[in-house]
C-alpha positions in Angstrom: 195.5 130.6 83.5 192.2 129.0 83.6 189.0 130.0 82.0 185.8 129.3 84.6 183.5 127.9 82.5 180.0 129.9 82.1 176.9 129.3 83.8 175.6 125.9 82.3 171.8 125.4 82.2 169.7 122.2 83.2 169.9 120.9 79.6 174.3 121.5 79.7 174.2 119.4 83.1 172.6 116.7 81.3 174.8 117.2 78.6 177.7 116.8 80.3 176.7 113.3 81.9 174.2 112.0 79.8 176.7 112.7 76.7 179.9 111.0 78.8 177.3 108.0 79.3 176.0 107.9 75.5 179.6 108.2 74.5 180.6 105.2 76.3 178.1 103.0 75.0 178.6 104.1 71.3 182.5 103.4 71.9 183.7 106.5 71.7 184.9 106.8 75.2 186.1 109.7 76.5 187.7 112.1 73.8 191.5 111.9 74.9 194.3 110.0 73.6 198.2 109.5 74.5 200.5 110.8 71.8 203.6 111.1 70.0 203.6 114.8 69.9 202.9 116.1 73.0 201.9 119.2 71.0 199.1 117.0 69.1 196.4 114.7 70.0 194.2 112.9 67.6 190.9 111.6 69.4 187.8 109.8 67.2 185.9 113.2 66.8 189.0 115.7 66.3 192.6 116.8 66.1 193.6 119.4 68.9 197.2 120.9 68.7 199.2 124.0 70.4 201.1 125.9 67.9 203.0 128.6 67.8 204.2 131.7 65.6 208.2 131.1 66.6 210.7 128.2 66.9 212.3 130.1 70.0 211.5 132.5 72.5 214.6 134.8 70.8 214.6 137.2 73.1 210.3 137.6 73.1 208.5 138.9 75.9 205.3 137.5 74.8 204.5 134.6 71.8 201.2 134.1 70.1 199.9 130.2 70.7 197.0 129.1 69.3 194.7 126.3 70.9 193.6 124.4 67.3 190.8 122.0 66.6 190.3 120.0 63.2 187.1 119.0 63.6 185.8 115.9 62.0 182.7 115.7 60.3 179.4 117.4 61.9 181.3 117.5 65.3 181.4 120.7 67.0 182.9 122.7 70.0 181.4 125.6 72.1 181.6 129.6 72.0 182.2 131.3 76.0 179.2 131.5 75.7 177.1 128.7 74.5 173.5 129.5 74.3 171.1 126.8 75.6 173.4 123.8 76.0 176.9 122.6 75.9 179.9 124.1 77.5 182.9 126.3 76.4 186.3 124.7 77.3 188.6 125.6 80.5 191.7 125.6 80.8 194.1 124.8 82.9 197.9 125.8 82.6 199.8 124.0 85.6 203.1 122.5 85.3 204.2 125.7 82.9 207.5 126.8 82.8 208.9 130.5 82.5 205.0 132.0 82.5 203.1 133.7 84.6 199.4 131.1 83.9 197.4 133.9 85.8 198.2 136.5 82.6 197.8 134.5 79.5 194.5 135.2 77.6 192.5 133.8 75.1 190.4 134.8 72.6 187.0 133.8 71.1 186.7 134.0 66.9 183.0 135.2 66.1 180.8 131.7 66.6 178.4 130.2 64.3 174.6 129.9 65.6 173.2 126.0 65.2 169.3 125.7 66.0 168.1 121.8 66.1 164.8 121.5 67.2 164.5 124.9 69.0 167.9 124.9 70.8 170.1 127.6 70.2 174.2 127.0 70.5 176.8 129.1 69.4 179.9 127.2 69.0 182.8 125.9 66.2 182.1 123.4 63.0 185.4 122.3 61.0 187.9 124.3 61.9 188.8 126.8 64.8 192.1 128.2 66.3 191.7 130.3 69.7 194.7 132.3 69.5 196.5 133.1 73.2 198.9 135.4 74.1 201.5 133.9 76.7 204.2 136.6 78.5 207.3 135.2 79.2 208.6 135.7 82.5 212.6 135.6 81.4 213.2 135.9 77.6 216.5 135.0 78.0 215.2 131.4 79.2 213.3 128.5 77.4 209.3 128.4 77.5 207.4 125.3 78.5 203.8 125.1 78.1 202.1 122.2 79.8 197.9 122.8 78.8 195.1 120.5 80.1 191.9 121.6 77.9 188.4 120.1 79.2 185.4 120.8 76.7 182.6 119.2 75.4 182.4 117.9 71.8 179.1 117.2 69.7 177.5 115.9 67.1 174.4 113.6 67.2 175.2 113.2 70.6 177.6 115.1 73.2 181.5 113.7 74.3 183.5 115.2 76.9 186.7 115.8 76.1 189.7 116.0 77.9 193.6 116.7 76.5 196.7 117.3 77.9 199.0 119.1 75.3 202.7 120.3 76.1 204.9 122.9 73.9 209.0 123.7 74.3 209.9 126.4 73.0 214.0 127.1 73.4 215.4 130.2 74.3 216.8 130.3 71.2 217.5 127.8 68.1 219.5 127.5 65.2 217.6 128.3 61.7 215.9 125.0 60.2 214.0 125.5 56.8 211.0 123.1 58.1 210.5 124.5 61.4 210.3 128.1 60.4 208.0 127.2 57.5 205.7 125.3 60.1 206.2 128.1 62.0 205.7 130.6 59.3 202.0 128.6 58.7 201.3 128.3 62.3 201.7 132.3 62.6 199.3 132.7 59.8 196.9 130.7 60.6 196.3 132.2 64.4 196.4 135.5 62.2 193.6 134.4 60.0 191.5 133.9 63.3 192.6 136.6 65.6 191.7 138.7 62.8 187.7 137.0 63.5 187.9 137.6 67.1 185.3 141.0 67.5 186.9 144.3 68.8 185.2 147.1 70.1 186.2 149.0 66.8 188.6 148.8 63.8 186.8 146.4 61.7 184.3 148.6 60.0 181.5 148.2 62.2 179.7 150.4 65.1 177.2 150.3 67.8 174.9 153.6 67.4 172.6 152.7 70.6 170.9 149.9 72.8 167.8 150.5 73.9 165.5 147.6 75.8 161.9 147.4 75.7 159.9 145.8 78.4 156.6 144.4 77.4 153.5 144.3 79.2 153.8 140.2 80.0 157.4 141.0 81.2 159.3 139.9 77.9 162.0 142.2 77.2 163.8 142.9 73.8 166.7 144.7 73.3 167.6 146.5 69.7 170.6 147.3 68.6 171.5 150.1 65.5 174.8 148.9 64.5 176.6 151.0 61.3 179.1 149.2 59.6 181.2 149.9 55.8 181.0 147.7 53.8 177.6 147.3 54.8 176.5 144.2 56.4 175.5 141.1 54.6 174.2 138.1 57.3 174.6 139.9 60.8 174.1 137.9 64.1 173.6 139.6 67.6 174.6 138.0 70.7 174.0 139.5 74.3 176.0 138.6 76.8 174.6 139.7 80.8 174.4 138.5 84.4 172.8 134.8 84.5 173.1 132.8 88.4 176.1 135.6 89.7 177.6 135.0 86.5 177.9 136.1 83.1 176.1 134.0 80.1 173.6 134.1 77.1 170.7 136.2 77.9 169.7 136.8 74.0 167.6 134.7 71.7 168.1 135.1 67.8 167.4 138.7 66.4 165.2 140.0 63.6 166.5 142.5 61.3 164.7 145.3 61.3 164.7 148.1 58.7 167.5 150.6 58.7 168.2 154.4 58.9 169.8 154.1 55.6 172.1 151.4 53.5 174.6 151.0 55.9 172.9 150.8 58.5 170.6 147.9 60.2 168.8 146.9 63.1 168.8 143.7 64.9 166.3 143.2 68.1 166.8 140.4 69.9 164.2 139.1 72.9 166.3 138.3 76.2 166.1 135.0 77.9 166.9 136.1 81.0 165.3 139.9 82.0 167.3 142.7 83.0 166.2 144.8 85.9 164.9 147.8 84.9 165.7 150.0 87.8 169.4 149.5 87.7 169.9 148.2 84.1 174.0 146.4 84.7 176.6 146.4 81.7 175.8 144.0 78.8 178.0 142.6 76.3 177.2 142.9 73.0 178.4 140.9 69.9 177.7 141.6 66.9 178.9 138.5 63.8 178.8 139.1 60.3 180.9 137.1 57.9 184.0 136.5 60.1 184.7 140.0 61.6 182.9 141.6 64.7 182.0 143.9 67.3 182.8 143.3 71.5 181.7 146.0 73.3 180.4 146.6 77.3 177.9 148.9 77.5 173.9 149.4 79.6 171.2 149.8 77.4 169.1 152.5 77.5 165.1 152.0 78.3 163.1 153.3 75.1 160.2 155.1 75.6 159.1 153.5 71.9 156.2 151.1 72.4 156.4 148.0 71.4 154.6 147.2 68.1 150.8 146.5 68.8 148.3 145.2 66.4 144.5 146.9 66.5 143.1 144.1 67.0 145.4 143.6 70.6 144.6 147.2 71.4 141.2 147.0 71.6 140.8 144.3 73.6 143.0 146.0 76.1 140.9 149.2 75.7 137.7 145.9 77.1 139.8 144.9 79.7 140.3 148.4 80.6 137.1 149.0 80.3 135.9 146.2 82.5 138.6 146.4 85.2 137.6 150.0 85.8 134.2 148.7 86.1 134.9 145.5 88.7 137.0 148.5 90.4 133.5 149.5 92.4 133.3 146.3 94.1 137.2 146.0 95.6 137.5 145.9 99.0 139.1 149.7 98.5 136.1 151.2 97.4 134.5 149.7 100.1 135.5 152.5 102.8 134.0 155.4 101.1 130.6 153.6 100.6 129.4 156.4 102.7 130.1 159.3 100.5 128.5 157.2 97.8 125.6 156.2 99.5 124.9 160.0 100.9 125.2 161.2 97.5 122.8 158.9 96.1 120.0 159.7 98.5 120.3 163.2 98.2 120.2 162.9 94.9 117.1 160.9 94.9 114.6 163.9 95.5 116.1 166.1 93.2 114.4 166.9 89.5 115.9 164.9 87.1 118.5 167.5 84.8 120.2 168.6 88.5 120.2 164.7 89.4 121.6 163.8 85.7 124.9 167.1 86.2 125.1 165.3 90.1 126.0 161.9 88.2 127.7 163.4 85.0 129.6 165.4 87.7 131.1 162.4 89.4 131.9 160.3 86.4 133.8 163.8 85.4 135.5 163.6 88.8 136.4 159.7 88.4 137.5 160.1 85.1 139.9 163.6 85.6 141.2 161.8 88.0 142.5 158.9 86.1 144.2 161.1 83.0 145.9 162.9 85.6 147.0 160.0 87.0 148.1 159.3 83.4 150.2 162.4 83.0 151.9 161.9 86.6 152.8 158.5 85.7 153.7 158.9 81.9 156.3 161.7 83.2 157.5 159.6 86.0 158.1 156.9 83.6 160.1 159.6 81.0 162.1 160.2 83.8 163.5 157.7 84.3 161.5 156.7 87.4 159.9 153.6 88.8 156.1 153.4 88.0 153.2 151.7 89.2 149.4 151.4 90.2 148.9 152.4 93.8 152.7 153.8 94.5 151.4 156.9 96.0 150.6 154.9 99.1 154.5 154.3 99.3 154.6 158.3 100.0 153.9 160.1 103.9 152.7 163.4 102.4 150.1 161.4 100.3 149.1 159.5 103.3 148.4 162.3 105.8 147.1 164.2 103.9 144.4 161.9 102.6 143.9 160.6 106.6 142.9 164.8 107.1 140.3 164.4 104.3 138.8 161.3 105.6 138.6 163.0 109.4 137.5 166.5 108.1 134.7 164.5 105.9 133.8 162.4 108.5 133.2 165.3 111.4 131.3 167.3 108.8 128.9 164.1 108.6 128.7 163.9 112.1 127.9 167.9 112.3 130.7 169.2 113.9 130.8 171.9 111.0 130.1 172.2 107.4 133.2 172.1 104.7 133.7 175.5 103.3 136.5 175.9 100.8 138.5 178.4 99.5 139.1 180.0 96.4 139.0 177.9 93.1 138.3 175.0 94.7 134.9 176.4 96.7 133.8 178.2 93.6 134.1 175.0 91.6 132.1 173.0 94.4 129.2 175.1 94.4 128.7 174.8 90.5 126.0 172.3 89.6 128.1 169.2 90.3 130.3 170.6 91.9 130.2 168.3 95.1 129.6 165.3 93.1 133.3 165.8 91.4 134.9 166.1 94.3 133.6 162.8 95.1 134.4 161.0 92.2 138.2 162.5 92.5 137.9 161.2 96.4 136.6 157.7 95.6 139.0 157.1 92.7 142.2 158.5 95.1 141.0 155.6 97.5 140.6 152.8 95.5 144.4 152.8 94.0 145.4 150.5 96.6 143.3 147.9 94.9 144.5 145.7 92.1 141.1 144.6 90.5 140.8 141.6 87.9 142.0 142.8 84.3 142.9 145.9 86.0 146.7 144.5 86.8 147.1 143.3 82.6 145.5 146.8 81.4 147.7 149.0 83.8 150.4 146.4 83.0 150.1 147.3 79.2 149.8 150.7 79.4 153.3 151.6 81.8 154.8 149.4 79.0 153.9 152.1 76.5 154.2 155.0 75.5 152.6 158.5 76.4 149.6 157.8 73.9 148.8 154.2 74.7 149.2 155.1 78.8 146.8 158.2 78.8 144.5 156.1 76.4 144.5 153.4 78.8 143.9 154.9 81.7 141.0 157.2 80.3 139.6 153.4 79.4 139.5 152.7 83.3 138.0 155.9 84.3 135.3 155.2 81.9 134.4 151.7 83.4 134.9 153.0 86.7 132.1 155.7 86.0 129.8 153.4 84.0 127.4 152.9 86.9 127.0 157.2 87.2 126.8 157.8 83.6 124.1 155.1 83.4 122.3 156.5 86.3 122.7 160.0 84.0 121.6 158.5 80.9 118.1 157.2 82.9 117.5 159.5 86.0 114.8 157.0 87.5 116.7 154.5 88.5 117.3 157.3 91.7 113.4 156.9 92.4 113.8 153.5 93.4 115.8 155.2 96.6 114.4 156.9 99.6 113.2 159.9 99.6 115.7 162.0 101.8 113.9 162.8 105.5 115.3 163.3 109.4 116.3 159.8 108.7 119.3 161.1 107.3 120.8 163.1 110.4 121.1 159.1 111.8 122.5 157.7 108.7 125.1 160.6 108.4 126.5 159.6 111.6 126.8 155.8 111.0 128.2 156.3 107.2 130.7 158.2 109.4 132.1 155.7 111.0 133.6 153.8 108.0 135.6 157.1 107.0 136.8 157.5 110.4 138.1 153.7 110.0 139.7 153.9 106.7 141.2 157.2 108.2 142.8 155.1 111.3 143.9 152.3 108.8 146.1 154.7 106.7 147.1 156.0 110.0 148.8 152.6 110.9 150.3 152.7 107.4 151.6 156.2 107.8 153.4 155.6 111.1 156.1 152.3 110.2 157.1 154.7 107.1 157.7 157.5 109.5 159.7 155.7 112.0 163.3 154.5 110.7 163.7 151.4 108.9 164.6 148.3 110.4 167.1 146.6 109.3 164.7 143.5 109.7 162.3 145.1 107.8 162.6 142.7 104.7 162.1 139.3 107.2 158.4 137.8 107.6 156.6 136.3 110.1 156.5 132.1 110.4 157.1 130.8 107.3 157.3 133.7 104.9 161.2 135.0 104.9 162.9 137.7 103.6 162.5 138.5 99.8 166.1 137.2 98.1 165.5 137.2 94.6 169.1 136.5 93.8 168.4 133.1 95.6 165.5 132.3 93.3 167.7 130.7 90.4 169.3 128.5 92.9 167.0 126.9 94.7 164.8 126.0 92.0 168.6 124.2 90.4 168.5 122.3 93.7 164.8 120.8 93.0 162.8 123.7 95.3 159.6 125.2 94.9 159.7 128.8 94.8 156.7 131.4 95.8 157.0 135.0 95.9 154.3 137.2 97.8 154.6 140.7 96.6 152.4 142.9 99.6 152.1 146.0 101.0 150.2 147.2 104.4 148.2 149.8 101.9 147.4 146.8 99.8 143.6 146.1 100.7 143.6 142.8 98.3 146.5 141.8 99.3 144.8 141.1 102.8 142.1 140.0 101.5 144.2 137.4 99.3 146.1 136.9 102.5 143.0 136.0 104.9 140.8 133.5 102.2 143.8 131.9 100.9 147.7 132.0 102.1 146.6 131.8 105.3 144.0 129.2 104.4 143.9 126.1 106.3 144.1 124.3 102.6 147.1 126.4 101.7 149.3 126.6 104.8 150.3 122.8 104.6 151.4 122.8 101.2 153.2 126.4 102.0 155.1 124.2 104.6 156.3 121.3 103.0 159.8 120.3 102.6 161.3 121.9 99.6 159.0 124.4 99.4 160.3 127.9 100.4 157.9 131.1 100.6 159.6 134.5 100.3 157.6 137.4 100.6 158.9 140.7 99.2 157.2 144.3 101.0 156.4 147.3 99.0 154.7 149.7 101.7 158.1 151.6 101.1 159.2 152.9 98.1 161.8 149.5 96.8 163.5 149.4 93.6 164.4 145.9 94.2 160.3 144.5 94.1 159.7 147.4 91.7 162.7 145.8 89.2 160.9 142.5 89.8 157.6 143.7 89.1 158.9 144.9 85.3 160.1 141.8 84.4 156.9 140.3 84.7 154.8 143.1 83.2 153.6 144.0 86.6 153.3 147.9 88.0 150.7 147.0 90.9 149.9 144.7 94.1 149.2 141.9 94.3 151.4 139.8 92.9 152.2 136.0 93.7 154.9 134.1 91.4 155.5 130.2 91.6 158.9 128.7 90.4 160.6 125.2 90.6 162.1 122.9 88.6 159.2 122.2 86.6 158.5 126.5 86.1 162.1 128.2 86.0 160.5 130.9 84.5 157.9 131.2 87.3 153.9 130.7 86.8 152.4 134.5 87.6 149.3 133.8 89.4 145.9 136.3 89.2 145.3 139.5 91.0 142.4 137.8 93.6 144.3 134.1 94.0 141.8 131.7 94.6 143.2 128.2 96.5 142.8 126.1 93.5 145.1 128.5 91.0 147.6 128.4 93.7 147.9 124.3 94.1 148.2 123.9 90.9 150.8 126.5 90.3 152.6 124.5 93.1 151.9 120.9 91.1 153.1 122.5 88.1 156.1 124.0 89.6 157.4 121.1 91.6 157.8 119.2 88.1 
């Protein structure tokens, strides 16, 4: 059998060579050595020996080995897992006699966490003993175990070791006092440590849930709720999940959090690496405390608790909110339904000053509605279990055609080819004072969700990381700034005098303020038809030197020295094009997009994808645009501003490259 080693980080690589160079120069060489017993090898940092719970197969068809190290001073050795440096140790089993290598297993005794300097490693001080279970092909014949064990040893600094141990084992042997007493002490102490390797259950201790929290700057934590009798005195959490195709590390050290009652605690733990959210995999979860544990496989659940939040941090989302909304007027979204504005201002300019002050109140009504039910669509998306996001109704046909009817019937009623009458509740509403200025505000607020305004993208980002409370308060924030410009207009009625009087002017002006529904209306159009058609399987590929979205290839080419940048677009996306035109396309951005080693990847979201939405979450992210820069020099990736500017992008790329 051999154990493939986990997925080592840029600081194990150095590790691993730096450590074999250091090593040399201090004289401690390589950490193997010939010896007498080929069941025991004494090197300058440790003592590694194969032993056994038998002098003989007798008849056996499996025998307990243990893999010992007598550690020598500070030195240590690693866990599978080993956090953010060193490796664990493989194995290789060739040359073995009477075995089937493929089937013998070997467990991992609960670790010990060491922090120096910010580094986290779970490994072995002392003394450890991984116990193995070898089957014995014929237990009427001998046993030979022939082991090569490569691992990495440190202290002060880091030593690769290497040993070759062998063990014979007859198929039977005549009783010796000394050899069943060193048996007899083997056995007990690969007991002593098989009884410290966790188990999903019979050592007192139980996982009640796992939940994971995604917060709004992407940072996920999971909690656990672990019961355990006795109760637990010094617990340690380690989560195990997918890390480069592999399986690694992805926890950082918990905090205990307060219980349900005395024997039971909390640990939450922030992950290193994010889960998806959309499809959360299988994680393993390890819970230490005091030499016995808990191993078990299990997907967290994602909790609908909000993360803790200050006042102070609140508020200042409830600005940014606030201000977003506000800067919301000016996107290039709002821009197509300038018209309905402008028409509503002028008419509203000859009117006495309480009907002007409900026209204004009316739309600021109609903005704000619209946002809290926006709100309540989203908060019950997200409690279902669904993807969420600012914008996502542009990802849906029905959505699309019938807003592109709207625009068309708007737009022939200002070119008077018939006047709007509508039915039932919503005509009766209408023709109320204000009436026609909510609709408005519900029509201009509907068209500007394709735009991701500055602030807007970190206050939307906070509130789908929350809960129902913090989401609807949110959002009510943005409806307010969003409406500031009416409800001042309401506050002083006039500021409308400054406009024209209304006049047979306006039968000229309707029809031009006409024309920029009927474009908007044709623009949605050529969104609405690709999502009709089927898609192509070369949907996901880009033209020149964008290629397809592979987010699974991220990792790997920033371990290979690339620079990484992600484009996260969508046809309905208004600043994405605009982003697209002043700067990715730029003349001063398209050479450095270009260069050897860089790679450009763009991922696109005009269809419903829980791929970009899972990669979205784990950056805190629920709307377009969104540009991300990785390389060796950003593994984590540099998120770069709703409306890029050239300057924010090169130096995300400086940065990046390292």
């Amino acid at each position: 059998m051999t154990a493939a080693p986990l997925p080592r980080r840029p600081l194990t690589r150095i590790l691993r060579g730096a450590g074999l160079a250091c090593g040399l120069l201090l004289g401690f060489g390589p950490a193997t050595a010939p010896a007498a017993d080929p069941a025991r090898v004494e090197t300058p940092q440790a003592t590694v020996s194969l032993i056994a719970d038998r002098i003989a197969v007798d008849g056996a068809t499996t025998v307990r080995v243990g893999l010992q190290y007598d550690l020598k001073d500070d030195w240590k050795v690693y866990w599978r897992s080993p956090g953010d440096a060193g490796y664990p140790a493989t194995l290789s089993w060739q040359g073995s006699e009477n075995t089937d290598t493929d089937k013998i297993t070997l467990d991992w005794p609960v670790p010990v966490r060491f922090s120096v300097l910010g580094i986290e490693t779970l490994g072995y001080k002392h003394q450890v003993v991984f116990p193995l279970t070898v089957p014995v092909a014929d237990p009427a014949q001998p046993l030979r175990l022939q082991l090569n064990a490569d691992y990495l040893i440190c202290a002060d600094i880091c030593v690769p070791g290497q040993v070759t141990l062998g063990l014979d084992l007859p198929a039977d042997a005549p009783p010796d006092r000394q050899l069943l007493a060193d048996a007899a002490a083997s056995a007990h102490l690969i007991d002593q440590y098989a009884a410290q390797v966790p188990a999903a259950a019979g050592q007192g201790i139980s996982l009640s849930a796992l939940s994971l929290i995604a917060g709004p700057d992407g940072h996920q934590t999971i909690t656990a709720t672990i019961a355990a009798q006795p109760a637990l005195t010094a617990p340690d959490l380690f989560i195990e999940g997918p890390v480069n195709g592999t399986t690694g590390l992805i926890s950082g050290p918990p905090s205990l959090l307060p219980g349900q009652d005395a024997g039971t605690v909390r640990l939450s733990a922030p992950l290193t690496t994010p889960l998806p959210l959309e499809a959360l995999p299988p994680v393993r979860v390890t819970v230490a405390d005091a030499g016995r544990g808990l191993d078990v496989t299990l997907a967290p659940t994602v909790s609908t608790e909000s993360p803790a939040t200050d006042t102070a941090t609140f508020l200042a989302i409830l600005g940014i909110a606030l201000l977003g909304g506000l800067i919301l007027n000016i996107m290039p979204c709002v821009l197509p339904v300038l018209s309905l504005k402008l028409l509503h201002l002028v008419k509203a300019a000859g009117a006495d000053q309480p009907a002007l002050r409900r026209s204004f109140i009316g739309t600021a009504a109609g903005i704000i509605t619209t946002f809290l039910a926006m709100a309540a669509i989203l908060t019950g998306l997200k409690l279902a279990g669904t993807a969420v996001g600012w914008g996502i109704q542009f990802q849906q046909p029905v959505f699309l055609g019938a807003m592109i009817v709207l625009l068309l019937l708007f737009a022939a009623n200002l070119l008077g080819a018939f006047t709007v009458r509508l039915p039932g509740v919503i005509g009766d509403l209408a023709a109320r004072p204000g009436g026609g200025a909510f609709a408005n505000g519900v029509f201009a607020t509907l068209l500007a969700t394709p735009c991701s305004a500055p602030f807007l993208g970190t206050a939307v980002g906070f509130a789908l990381a929350r809960g129902p409370v913090e989401i609807t308060t949110i959002f009510a924030a943005l409806g307010l700034g969003m409406s500031l410009p009416y409800l001042t207009v309401a506050a002083a009625p006039r500021l409308a005098g400054l406009l024209p009087r209304p006049g047979r002017w306006m039968g000229t002006a309707k029809r031009l303020l006409a024309l920029p529904l009927i474009g908007t209306a044709l623009w949605l159009g050529s969104i609405l038809l690709p999502q009709l058609l089927p898609p192509s399987t070369a949907g996901a590929a880009t033209q020149g030197l964008w290629g397809r979205f592979e987010p699974d290839r991220i990792d790997t080419l920033v371990a290979d020295g690339q620079v990484v940048v992600v484009d996260v677009t969508a046809d309905w996306c208004v600043t994405c094009k605009v982003n697209k035109l002043t700067v990715l396309d730029s003349d001063a951005i398209l050479p450095r997009l270009s260069q050897a080693g860089v790679v450009a990847m763009q991922a696109d979201w005009t269809r419903p994808d829980p791929v970009i939405s899972a990669f979205l979450a784990r950056y805190g992210r629920y709307g377009i645009p969104f540009n991300v820069v990785y390389g060796p020099g950003a593994p984590q990736g540099i998120p770069l501003p709703e409306i890029l500017t050239p300057d924010a992008l090169i130096s995300a790329l400086d940065k990046a490259k390292g």
